[in-house]
C-alpha positions in Angstrom: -36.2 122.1 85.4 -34.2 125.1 85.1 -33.7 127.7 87.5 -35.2 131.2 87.9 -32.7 133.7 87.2 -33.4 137.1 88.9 -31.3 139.2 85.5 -34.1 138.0 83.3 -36.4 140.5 85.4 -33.7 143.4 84.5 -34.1 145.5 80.8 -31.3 144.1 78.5 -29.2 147.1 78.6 -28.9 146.4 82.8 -27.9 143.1 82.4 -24.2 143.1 81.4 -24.0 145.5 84.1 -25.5 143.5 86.9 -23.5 140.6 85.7 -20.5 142.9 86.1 -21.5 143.8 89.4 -22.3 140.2 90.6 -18.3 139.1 89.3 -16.9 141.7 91.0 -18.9 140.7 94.2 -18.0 137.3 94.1 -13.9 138.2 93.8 -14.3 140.8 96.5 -15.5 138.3 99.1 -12.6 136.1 97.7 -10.0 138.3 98.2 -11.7 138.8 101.8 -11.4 135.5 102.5 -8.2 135.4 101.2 -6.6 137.9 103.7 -4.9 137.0 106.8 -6.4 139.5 108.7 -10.0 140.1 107.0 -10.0 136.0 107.5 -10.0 135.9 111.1 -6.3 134.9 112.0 -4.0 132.3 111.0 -2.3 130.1 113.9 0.0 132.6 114.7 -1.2 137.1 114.4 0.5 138.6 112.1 1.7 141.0 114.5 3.1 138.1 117.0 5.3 137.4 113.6 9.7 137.6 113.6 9.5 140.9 111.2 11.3 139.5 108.7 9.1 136.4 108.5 5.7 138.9 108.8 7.2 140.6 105.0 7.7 137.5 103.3 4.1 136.0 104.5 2.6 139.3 103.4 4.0 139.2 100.1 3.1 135.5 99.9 -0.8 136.8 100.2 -0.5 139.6 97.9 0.8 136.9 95.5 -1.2 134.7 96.3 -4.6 136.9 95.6 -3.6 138.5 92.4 -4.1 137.5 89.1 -0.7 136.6 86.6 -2.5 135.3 83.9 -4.5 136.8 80.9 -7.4 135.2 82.3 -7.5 136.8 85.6 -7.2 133.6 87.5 -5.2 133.6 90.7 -4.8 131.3 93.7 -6.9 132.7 95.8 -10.0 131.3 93.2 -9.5 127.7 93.5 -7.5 127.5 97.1 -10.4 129.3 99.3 -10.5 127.0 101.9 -8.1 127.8 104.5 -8.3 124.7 106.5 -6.9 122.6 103.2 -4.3 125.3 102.6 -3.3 124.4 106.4 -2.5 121.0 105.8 -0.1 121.8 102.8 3.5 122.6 104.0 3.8 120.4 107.4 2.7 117.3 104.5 5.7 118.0 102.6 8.2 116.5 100.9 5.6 114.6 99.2 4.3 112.9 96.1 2.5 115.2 93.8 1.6 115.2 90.0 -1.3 117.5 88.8 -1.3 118.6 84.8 0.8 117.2 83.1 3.7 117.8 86.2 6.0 114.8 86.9 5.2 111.7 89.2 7.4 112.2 91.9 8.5 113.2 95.6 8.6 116.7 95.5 9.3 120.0 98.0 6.6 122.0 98.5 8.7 125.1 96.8 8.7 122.7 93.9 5.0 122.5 93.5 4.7 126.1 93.7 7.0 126.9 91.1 5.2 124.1 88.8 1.7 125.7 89.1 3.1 129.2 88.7 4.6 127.9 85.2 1.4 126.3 84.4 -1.3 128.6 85.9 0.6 131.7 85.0 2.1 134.1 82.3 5.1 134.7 83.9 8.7 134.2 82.8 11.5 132.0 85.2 12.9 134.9 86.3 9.6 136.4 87.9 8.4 133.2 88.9 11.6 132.7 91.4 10.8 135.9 93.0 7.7 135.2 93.8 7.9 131.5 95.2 9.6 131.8 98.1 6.8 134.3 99.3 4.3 132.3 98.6 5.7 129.4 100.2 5.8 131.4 103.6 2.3 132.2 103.2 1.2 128.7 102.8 3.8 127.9 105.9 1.9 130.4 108.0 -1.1 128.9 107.9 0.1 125.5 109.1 1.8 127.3 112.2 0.9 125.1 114.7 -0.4 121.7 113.2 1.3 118.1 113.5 4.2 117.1 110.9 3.2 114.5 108.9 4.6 113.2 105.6 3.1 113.0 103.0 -0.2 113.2 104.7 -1.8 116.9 102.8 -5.4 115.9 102.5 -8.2 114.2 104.4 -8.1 110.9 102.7 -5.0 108.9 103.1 -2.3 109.1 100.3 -2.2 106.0 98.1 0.1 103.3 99.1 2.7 103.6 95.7 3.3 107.3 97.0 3.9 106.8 100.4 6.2 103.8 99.2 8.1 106.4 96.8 8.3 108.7 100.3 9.6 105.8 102.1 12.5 105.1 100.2 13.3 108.9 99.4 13.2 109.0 103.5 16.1 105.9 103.5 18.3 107.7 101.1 17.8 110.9 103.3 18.6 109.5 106.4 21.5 108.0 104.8 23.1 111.6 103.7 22.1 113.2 107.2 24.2 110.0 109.0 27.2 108.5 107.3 26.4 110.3 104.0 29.5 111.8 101.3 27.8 115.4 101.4 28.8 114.8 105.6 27.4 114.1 108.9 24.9 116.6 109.8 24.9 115.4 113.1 28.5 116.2 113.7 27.4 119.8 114.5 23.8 119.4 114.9 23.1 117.1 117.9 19.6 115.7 119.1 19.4 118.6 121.7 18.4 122.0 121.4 17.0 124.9 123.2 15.8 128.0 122.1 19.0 129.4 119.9 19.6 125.8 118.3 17.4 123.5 115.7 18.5 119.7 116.3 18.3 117.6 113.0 15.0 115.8 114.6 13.4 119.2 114.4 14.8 121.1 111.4 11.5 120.3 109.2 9.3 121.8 111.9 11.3 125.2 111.8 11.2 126.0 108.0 10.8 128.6 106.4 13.0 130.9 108.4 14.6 134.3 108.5 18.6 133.4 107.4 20.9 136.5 108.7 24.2 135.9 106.5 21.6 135.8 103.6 19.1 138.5 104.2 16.5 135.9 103.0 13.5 133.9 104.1 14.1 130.8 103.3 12.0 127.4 102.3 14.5 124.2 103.7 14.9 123.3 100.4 16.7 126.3 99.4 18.3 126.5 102.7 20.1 123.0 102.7 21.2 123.2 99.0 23.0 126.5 100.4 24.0 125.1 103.2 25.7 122.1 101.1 27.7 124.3 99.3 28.7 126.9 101.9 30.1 123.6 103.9 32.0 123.1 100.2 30.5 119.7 100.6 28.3 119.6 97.3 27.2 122.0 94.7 23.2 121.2 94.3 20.1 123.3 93.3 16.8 123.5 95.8 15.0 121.1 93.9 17.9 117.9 93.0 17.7 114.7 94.1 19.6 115.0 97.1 18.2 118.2 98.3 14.8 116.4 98.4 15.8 112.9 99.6 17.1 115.0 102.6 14.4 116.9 102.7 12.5 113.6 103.0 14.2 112.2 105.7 14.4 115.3 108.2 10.5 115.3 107.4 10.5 111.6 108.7 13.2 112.4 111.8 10.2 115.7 113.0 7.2 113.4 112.3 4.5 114.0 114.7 6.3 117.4 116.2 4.6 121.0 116.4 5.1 123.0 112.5 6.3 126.0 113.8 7.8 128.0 110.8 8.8 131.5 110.9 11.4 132.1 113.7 14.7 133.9 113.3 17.7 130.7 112.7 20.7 131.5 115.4 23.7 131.6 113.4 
C-alpha cells in the first residue's frame, strides 16, 4: 500500500516549493538539535567552560553543523543523537574501520580526520584546522561519563578488536614504564591534586588548553609534542607509538570520570 502524500493535494507549480520548504524544515530542526545550547546542555554549560576550551568546542559545533561537501552533507545529518556522540571520546583509542578506512587501533583525532577526507571536499591543509575543534566538541559531550576502552556503542565490541586494544595497551604501558622514549613516571607520579595530572589519569583530562602552545589539544597531539620537546623521539599524532601510548594511559584511567577541558598547569 502506498502512503498518502499531502503535496499531491497542492497545484504542480506549489510543489517544488513546498518540497523546498519541508528540506529546509527538516535541516533547521537539525541544526537545533545540533547546538549546545538550543540542545538543552551538554555535561558541562558552556559558560562553566576554561575560555580557551569554551572557543575550541564552539568551533567544533560550527564545524560540526556545516556542510564541506558539494552535496551539502554535514555531521550534524547522520550524528543527531547526542547520547551516541557522548560515548565517543571517553571509548578511545579504539578499533575502528568504516569505508574503506584501515582495520586498526586508532585515536579518536584519527577517525575524525578520516571521515573529513572521505565525507568532505576539503584539502589536508583545511582538514587539520578543523580537527582539533571538532574533537573538543565531541569531548564536551562526554564531560562527565566513565572511561572505557574501546567500549563507544551499546553492544559490546567484538572480541578480535578488543584483543588488537589489548596488546596496543601492553606495548603502551611498556613505553610509559621502562620504555626508550623514557619513563613517564619519573616526573609524573601516581598522585595529583588540582595543578597536576598523574599518568593514571592523563586520558580523563584530554583535550586541554596547553599555555606554551596557545592550543587546545587532543592527547594525541599533545604526547607526540611532548616526545619531542623532551628530545626523546620525533613522532607524528597519529604513529604507532603515539597510539600504543595513547592505549595504555586509556587502560591506566579505566573506569575514572572523562573530564576534558581544564587548563594543563605547566
Amino acid at each position: 500500500m502506498r502512503l498518502f502524500r499531502f503535496e499531491r493535494l497542492l497545484p504542480s507549480c506549489f510543489r517544488s516549493l513546498f518540497g523546498a520548504m519541508a528540506v529546509s524544515v527538516i535541516l533547521l530542526i537539525s541544526l537545533f538539535m545540533a547546538d549546545p545550547v538550543a540542545a538543552g546542555r551538554g555535561p558541562t554549560p558552556l559558560t562553566a567552560l576554561e575560555p580557551h576550551f569554551r572557543k575550541s568546542v564552539l568551533h567544533g559545533w560550527r564545524a560540526f553543523q556545516t556542510s564541506h561537501a558539494d552535496d551539502g552533507v554535514a555531521c550534524v545529518h547522520c550524528h543527531l543523537d547526542h547520547e551516541t556522540i557522548r560515548r565517543w571520546a571517553r571509548a578511545y583509542p579504539k578499533v575502528e574501520v568504516f569505508d574503506g578506512t584501515p582495520y586498526r587501533v586508532k585515536t579518536l583525532r584519527q577517525v575524525v580526520l578520516e571521515a573529513l577526507e572521505r565525507h568532505s571536499d576539503l584539502g589536508p591543509a583545511r582538514r587539520l584546522e578543523l580537527v582539533d575543534g571538532l574533537v573538543a566538541y565531541i569531548a564536551w559531550w562526554g564531560d562527565g561519563l566513565k572511561v572505557s576502552p574501546g567500549h563507544s556503542r551499546d553492544l559490546p565490541p567484538p572480541s578480535e578488536d578488543l584483543k588488537l586494544l589489548r596488546e596496543s595497551a601492553r606495548r603502551g604501558l611498556k613505553l610509559i614504564a621502562k620504555g626508550s622514549e623514557g619513563n613517564c613516571r619519573g616526573c609524573h607520579e601516581s598522585t595529583a591534586d588540582a595543578q597536576d595530572v598523574s599518568v593514571g589519569q592523563v586520558a580523563a583530562r584530554f583535550p586541554k588548553f596547553v599555555p606554551s602552545t596557545e592550543k587546545v589539544m587532543p592527547l594525541s597531539v599533545f604526547v607526540a609534542y611532548h616526545l619531542e620537546e623532551q628530545g626523546k623521539v620525533s613522532v607524528t599524532p597519529d604513529g604507532k607509538i603515539v597510539i600504543d601510548i595513547l592505549a595504555g594511559l586509556a587502560l591506566l584511567a579505566e573506569g575514572q570520570t572523562y573530564l576534558p577541558g581544564h587548563l594543563m598547569q605547566e
